[in-house]
C-alpha positions in Angstrom: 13.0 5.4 -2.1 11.5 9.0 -1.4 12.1 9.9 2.5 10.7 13.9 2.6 12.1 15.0 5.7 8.9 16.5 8.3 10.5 18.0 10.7 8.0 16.1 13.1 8.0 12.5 14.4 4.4 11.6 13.5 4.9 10.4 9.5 1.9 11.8 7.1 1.6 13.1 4.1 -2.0 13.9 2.1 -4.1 11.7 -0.1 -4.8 13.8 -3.3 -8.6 15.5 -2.9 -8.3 16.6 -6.8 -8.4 15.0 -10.3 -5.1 14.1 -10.7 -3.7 14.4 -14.3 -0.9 11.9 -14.9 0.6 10.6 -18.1 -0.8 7.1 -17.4 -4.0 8.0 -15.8 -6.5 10.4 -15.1 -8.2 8.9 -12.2 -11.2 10.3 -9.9 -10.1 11.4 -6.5 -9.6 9.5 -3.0 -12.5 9.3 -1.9 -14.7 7.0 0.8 -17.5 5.9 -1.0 -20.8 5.6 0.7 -23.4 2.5 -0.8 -26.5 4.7 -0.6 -28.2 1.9 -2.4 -31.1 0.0 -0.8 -29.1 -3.3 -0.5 -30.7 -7.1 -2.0 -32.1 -8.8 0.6 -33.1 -12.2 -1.1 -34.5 -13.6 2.6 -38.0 -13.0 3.9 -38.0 -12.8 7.8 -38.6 -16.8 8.4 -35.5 -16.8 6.1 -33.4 -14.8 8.5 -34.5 -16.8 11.4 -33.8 -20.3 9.6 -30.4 -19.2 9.0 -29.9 -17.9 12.4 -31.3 -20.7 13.7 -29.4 -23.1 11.9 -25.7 -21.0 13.1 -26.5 -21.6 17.1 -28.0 -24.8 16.4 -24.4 -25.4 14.7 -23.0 -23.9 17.6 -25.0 -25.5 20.1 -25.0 -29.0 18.8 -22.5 -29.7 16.8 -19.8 -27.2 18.1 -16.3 -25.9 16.2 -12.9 -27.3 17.0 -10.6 -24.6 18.4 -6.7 -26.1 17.6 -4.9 -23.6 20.2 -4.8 -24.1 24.0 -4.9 -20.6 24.9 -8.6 -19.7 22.7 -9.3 -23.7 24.6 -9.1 -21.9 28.2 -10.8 -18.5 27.4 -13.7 -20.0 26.6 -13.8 -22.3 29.3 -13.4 -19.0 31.5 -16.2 -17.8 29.6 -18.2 -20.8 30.3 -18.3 -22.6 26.8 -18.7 -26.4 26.9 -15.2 -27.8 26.1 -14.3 -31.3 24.9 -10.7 -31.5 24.2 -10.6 -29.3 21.0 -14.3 -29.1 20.6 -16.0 -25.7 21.8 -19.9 -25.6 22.1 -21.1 -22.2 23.0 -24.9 -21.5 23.7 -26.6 -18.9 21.6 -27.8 -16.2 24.5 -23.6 -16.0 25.1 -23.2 -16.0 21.3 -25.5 -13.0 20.9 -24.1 -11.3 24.2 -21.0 -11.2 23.0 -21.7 -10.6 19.3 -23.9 -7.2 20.7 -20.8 -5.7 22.2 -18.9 -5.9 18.8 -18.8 -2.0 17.0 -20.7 -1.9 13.8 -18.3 0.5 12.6 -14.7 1.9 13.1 -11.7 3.7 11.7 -8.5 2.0 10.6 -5.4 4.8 10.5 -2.4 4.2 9.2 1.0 6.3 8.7 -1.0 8.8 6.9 -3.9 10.2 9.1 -5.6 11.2 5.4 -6.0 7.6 4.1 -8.0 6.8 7.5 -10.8 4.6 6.5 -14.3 3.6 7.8 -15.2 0.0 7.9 -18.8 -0.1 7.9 -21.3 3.0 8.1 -22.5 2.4 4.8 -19.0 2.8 3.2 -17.8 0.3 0.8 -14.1 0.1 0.7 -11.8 -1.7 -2.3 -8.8 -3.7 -1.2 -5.6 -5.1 -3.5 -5.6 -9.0 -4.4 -3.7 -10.9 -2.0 -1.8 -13.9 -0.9 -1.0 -15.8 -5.0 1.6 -17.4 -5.0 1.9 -17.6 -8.9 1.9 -14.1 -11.5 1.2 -13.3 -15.2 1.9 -10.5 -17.1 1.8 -10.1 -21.0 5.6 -10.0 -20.9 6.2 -12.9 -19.4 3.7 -14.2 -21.5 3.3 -17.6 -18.9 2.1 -17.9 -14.9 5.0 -18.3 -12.7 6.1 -18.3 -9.4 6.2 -14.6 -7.8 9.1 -12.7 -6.8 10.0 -9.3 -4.6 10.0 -7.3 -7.9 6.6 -7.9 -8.8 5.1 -8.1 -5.6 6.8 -4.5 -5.3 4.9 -3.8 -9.1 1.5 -4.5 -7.8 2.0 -2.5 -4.4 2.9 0.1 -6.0 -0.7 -0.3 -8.4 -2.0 -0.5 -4.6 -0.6 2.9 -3.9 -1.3 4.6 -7.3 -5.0 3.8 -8.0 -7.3 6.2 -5.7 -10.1 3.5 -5.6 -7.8 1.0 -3.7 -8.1 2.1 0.1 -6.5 -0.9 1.5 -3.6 -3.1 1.0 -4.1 -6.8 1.2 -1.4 -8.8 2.4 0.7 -10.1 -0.3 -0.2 -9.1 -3.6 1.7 -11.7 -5.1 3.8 -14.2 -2.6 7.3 -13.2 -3.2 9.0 -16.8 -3.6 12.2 -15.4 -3.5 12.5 -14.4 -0.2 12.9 -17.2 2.4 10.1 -17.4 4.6 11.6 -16.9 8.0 12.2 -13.4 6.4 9.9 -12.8 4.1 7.1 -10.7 6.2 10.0 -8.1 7.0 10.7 -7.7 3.4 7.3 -7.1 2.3 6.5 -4.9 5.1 9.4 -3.0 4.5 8.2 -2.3 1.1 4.5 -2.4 1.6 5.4 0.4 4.4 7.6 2.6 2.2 5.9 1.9 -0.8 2.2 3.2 0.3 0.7 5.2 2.9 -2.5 3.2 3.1 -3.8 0.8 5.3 -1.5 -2.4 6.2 -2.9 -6.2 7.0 -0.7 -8.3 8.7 -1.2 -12.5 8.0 -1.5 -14.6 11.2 1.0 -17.0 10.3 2.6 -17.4 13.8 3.4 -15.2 17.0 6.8 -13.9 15.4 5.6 -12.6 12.1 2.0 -11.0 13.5 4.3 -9.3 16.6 7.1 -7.7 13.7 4.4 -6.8 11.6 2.6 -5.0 14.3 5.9 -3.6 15.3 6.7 -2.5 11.7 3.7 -0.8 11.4 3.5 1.1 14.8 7.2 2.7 13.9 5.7 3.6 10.3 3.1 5.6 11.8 5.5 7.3 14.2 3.7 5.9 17.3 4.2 5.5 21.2 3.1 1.9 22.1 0.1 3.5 23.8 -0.9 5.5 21.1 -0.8 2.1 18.6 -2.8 0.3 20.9 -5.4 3.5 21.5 -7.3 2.9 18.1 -7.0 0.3 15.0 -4.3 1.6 13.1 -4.1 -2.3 10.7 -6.0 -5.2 10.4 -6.1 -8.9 9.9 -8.1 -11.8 8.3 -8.2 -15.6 9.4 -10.2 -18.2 7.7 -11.3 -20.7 9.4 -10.3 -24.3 8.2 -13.8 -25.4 6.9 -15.6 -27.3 7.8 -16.0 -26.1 11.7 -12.5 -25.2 12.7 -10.0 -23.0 13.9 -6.1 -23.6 13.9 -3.4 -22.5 15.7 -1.8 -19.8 14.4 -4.6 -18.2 12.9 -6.4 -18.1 16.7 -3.0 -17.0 18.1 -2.4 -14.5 15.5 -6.2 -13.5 16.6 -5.6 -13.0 20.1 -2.4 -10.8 19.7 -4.7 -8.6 17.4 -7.3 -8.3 19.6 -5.6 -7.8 22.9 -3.7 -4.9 20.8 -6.9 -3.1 19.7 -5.9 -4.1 16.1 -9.0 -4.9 13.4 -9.7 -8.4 12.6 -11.9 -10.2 10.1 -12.8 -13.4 10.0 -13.6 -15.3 6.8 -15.1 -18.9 6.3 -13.6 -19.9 3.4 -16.8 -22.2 2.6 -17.3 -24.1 -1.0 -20.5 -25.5 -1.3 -20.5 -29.0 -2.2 -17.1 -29.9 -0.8 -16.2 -27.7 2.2 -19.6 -26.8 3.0 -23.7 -28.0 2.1 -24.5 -28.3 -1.3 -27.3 -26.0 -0.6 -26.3 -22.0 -0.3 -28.5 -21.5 3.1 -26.6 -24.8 4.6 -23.4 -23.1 3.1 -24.2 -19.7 4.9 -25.2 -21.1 8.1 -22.2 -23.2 8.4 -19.9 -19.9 7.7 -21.6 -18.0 9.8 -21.3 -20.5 13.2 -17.6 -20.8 12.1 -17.5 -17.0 12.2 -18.9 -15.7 15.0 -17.9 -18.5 17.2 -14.3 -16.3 17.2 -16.0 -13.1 17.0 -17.8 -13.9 20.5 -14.3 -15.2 21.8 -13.1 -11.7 20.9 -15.7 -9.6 22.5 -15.3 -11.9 25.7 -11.2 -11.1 25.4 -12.0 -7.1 25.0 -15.4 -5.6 24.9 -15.6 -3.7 21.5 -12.9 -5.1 19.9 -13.1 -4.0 16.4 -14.3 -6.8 14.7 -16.1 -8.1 10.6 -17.5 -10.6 9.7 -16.8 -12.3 6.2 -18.4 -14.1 3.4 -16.5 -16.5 1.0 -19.2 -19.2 0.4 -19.4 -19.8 -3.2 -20.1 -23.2 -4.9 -17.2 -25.4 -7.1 -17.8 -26.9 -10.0 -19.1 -30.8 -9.6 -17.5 -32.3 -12.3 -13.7 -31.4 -11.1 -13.9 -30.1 -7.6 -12.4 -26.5 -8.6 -13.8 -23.6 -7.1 -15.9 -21.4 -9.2 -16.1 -17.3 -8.5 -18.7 -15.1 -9.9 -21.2 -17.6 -10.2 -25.4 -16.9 -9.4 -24.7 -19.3 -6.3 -22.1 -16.9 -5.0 -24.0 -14.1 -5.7 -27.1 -14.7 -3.6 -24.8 -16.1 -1.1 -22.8 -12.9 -0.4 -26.4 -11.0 -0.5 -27.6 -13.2 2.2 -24.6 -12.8 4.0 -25.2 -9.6 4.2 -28.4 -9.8 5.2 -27.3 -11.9 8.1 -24.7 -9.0 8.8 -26.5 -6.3 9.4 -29.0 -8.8 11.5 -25.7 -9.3 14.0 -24.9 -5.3 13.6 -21.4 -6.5 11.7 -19.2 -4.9 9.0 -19.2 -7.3 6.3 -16.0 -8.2 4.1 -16.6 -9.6 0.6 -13.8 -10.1 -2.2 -14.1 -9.6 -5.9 -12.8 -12.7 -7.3 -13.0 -15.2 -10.2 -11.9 -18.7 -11.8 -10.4 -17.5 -15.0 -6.9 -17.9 -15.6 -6.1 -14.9 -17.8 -7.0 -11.6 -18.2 -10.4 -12.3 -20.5 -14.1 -12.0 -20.7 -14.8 -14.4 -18.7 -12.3 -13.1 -15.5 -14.1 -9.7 -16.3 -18.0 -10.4 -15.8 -17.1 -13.2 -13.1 -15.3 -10.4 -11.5 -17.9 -7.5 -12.2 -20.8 -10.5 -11.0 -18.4 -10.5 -7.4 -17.5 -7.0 -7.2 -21.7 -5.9 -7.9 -22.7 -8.6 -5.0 -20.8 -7.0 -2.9 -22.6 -3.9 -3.6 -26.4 -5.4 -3.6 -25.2 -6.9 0.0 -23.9 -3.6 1.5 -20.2 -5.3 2.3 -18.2 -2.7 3.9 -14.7 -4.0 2.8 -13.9 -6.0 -1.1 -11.1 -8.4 -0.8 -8.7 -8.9 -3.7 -10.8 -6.6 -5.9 -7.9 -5.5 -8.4 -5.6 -7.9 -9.8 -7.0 -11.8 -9.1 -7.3 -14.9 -11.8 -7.9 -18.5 -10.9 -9.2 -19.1 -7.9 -6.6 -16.8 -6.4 -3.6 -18.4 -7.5 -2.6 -15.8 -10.3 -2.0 -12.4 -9.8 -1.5 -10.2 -12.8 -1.2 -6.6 -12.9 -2.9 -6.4 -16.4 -6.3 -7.6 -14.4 -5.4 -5.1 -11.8 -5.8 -2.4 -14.1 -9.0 -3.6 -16.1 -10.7 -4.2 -12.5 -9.6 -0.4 -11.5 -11.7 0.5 -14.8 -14.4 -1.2 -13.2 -13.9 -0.2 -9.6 -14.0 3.7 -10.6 -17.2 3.3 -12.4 -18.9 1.6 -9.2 -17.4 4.6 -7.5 -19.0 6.5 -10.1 -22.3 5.0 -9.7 -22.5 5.8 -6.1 -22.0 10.0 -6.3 -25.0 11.7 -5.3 -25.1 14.4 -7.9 -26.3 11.5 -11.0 -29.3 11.0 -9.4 -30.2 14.4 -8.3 -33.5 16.0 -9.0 -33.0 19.7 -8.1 -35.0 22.2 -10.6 -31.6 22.8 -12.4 -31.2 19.0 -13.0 -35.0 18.3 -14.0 -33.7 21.1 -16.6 -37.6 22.1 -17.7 -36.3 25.5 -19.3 -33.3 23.4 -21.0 -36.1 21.0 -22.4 -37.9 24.5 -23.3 -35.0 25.7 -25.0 -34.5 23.2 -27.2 -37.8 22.2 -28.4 -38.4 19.4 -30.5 -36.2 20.4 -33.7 -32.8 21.2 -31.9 -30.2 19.7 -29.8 -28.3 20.0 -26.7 -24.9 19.9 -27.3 -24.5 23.3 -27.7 -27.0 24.8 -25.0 -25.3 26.7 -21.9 -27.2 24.4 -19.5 -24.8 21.7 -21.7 -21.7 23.9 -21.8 -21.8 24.2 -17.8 -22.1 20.8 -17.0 -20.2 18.8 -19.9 -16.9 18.4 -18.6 -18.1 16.3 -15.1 -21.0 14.8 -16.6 -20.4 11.5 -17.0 -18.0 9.2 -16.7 -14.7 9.2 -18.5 -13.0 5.6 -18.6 -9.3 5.7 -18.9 -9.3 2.9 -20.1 -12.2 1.2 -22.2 -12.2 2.4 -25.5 -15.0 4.2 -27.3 -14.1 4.6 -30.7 -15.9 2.9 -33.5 -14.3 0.0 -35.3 -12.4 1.7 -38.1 -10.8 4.2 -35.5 -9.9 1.5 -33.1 -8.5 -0.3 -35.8 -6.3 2.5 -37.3 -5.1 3.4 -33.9 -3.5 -0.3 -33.6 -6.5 -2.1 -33.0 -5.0 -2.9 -29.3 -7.5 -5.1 -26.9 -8.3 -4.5 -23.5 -5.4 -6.6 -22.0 -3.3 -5.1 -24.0 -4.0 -1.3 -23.3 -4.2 -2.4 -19.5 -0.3 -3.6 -19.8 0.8 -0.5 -21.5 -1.1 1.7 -18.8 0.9 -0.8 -15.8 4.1 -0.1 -17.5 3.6 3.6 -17.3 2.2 3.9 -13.6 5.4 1.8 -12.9 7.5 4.5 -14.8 6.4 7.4 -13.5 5.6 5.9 -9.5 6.6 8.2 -6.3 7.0 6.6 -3.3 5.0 8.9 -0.9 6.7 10.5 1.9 8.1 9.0 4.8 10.6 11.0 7.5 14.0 9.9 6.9 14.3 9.0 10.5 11.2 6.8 10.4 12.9 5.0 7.5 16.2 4.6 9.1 14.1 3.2 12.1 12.3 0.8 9.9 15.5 -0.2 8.4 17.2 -1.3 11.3 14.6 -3.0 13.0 14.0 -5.2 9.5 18.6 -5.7 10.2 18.2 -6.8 13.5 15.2 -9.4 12.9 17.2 -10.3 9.6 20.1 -10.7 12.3 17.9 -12.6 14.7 17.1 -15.0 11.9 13.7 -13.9 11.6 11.0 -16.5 12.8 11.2 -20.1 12.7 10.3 -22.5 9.7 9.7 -25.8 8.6 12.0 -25.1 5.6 
């Protein structure tokens, strides 16, 4: 571990603002990119309203189940209709609440430079999260995930510029017993990266030492943690049309703490949800802002998103399918619905294959350009996912970063700017019709930042490719993991903040960590 002692009690540290030659990768810079793109709105006005109409009718009517006794007796207070678990909640409270919510806000973690914006046109890239299994050309086999390589794809978190969030697990480290296991990966996750941090709602102990964890990380007074989001959870609810327990607890603590928190409807069409992609949408969006208005009721401007993961399954076996048309037009008109409600949107970049192929790369690039067209604000588990979310592989991480800096690449202003210099008449002039531009000055200036430069796709023909090794994509992503692992720097961290970190991870050890059922 690298602890660079400060000399100050505030931990920081800056993101790199240059092209960064490395011997594994020459990457584009941290950056925030900005969606300047008109985004897809596939609903007409009457569609808007069906779909809204359909959500409070849901809410109205039907109602969610709310599995936790506190969330049961603030809505009462708020004047909900309450049936033992069941919560109805009329749509003029809905929308009250719903208008108080920010459509944008900062996250900050340890290091002030990788602050984020969630929302305000800015589309932000997050690591996969939460599989419990990993494959890797090595191993050569999906297996059960460890400390090691959870610690492997962290790092990946840390290393690739276009990743400006870390997920919660990137792979669930097995190994570690679960009464401990949080403090372990926090540990890491907080030592390994300077980025932003999620904490899972998985019970009052964990979501309390993660907090905890994260608030000595950064150096902070409890005041100062609670001033502004400085992390950030996601629940799902349990579809169809409820809550549970420790997800609403988990919630609460956030919110009360002035901490980010998304919410996610995890709803398959077909099984958890309507067949039909507007039934699907309506449904996750009642399950959504049903805690989203319990929020705004707790604490007025609570930093809150909204997020879509409605996609269909495949109705001949029941798995879930990623990528698909169906989940495209159903993030897009999530979206739509989004910005109708004035939320930040959370998508993910996601698909069904099980290994680093063709078909895990355009069901991924199909997720990862929906969430474009829909304006999302924040891409779950856009580097690094297979099947359905139970694989991680570090190979896929890679081949999606490829893919990640080229949507980055797509966004910068300057490709589509029409300035005299980049109509380039008197270049046109110059040339003629006989010559050629390669060698031109207006060439010469511009050549180096022109376009985009993959590191790693290949562009050679076939007989180059094939005398160089004739490696495939997989393959060159594996080699390009093993290096970044090589040649990885932990960023720096005060040694005191370490020692800190360390002992409170000792004393919960000591403590026995948090209860389980194992």
């Amino acid at each position: 571990m690298t602890n660079t002692p400060t000399g100050k009690r505030r931990a920081g540290g800056r993101a790199g603002n240059t092209r960064r030659l490395t011997k594994a990768v020459e990457q584009m810079p941290w950056r925030l990119p900005v969606n300047t793109d008109r985004p897809t709105e596939p609903l007409d006005g009457d569609g808007v309203a069906a779909i809204h109409n359909g959500a409070m009718r849901i809410l109205e009517e039907i109602g969610i189940e709310f599995l936790h006794e506190e969330s049961l007796q603030i809505l009462k207070r708020a004047g909900c209709t309450v049936n033992g678990t069941n919560v109805r909640m009329g749509r003029d409270f809905v929308m009250e609440m719903i208008a108080k919510a920010p459509s944008s806000f900062t996250i900050t973690p340890r290091n002030p430079a990788r602050e984020v914006i969630l929302g305000d046109g800015h589309i932000l890239f997050m690591s996969v999260s939460s599989p419990p299994n990993y494959w890797d050309m090595e191993i050569g086999k999906k297996v059960t995930g460890n400390r090691e390589q959870c610690a492997n794809l962290l790092k990946l978190s840390q290393y690739f510029n276009c990743i400006h969030m870390i997920g919660g697990y990137p792979v669930e480290p097995v190994d570690i017993h679960p009464s401990t296991r949080h403090l372990d990966v926090l540990f890491d996750k907080l030592t390994l990266t300077d980025k932003v941090a999620h904490a899972y709602c998985l019970g009052a102990g964990r979501v309390d030492d993660v907090m905890e964890m994260v608030r000595i990380a950064g150096g902070l007074s409890h005041e100062e943690f609670e001033a502004k989001p400085r992390m950030f959870t996601n629940i799902n609810s349990t579809s169809p049309l409820k809550h549970d327990d420790l997800m609403l607890d988990g919630w609460i603590r956030h919110v009360k703490r002035g901490q980010a928190a998304i919410v996610t409807p995890f709803t398959l069409a077909g099984a958890m949800a309507p067949v039909t992609m507007a039934g699907a949408v309506a449904q996750s969006l009642a399950e959504g802002l049903s805690v989203i208005a319990m929020a705004q009721y707790i604490r007025p401007g609570a930093p809150c998103g909204i997020g879509t993961f409605t996609s269909n399954v495949d109705m001949k076996s029941g798995a879930p399918a990623f990528g698909t048309p169906e989940y495209m037009r159903a993030t897009q008109m999530t979206g739509q619905m989004a910005r109708f409600y004035g939320l930040p949107l959370r998508s993910s970049g996601v698909c069904a294959a099980n290994v680093p192929d063709g078909q895990a790369m355009w069901e991924t690039s199909n997720s990862l350009w929906a969430a474009v067209q829909s304006g999302s604000n924040m891409v779950y588990h856009a580097a690094g996912w297979l099947e359905g979310g139970l694989i991680a592989s570090p190979e896929k991480f890679v081949m999606d970063c490829e893919v990640l800096q080229q949507i980055q690449r797509y966004m910068e202003p300057q490709i589509i700017a029409t300035t005299p210099d980049d109509i380039a008449v008197e270049a046109i002039r110059e040339v003629g019709a006989e010559g050629h531009f390669f060698g031109i000055q207006h060439t010469q200036d511009r050549y180096e930042d022109a376009f985009y430069q993959p590191f790693l796709s290949d562009w050679r023909n076939f007989e180059a490719w094939e005398l160089a090794g004739g490696t495939w994509t997989a393959e060159r992503a594996h080699h390009k993991f093993k290096e970044i692992i090589h040649e990885f720097e932990s960023p720096p961290m005060q040694d005191s903040i370490h020692a800190e970190l360390v002992d409170f991870v000792a004393r919960r050890k000591s403590e026995g960590g948090v209860p389980t059922d194992f």
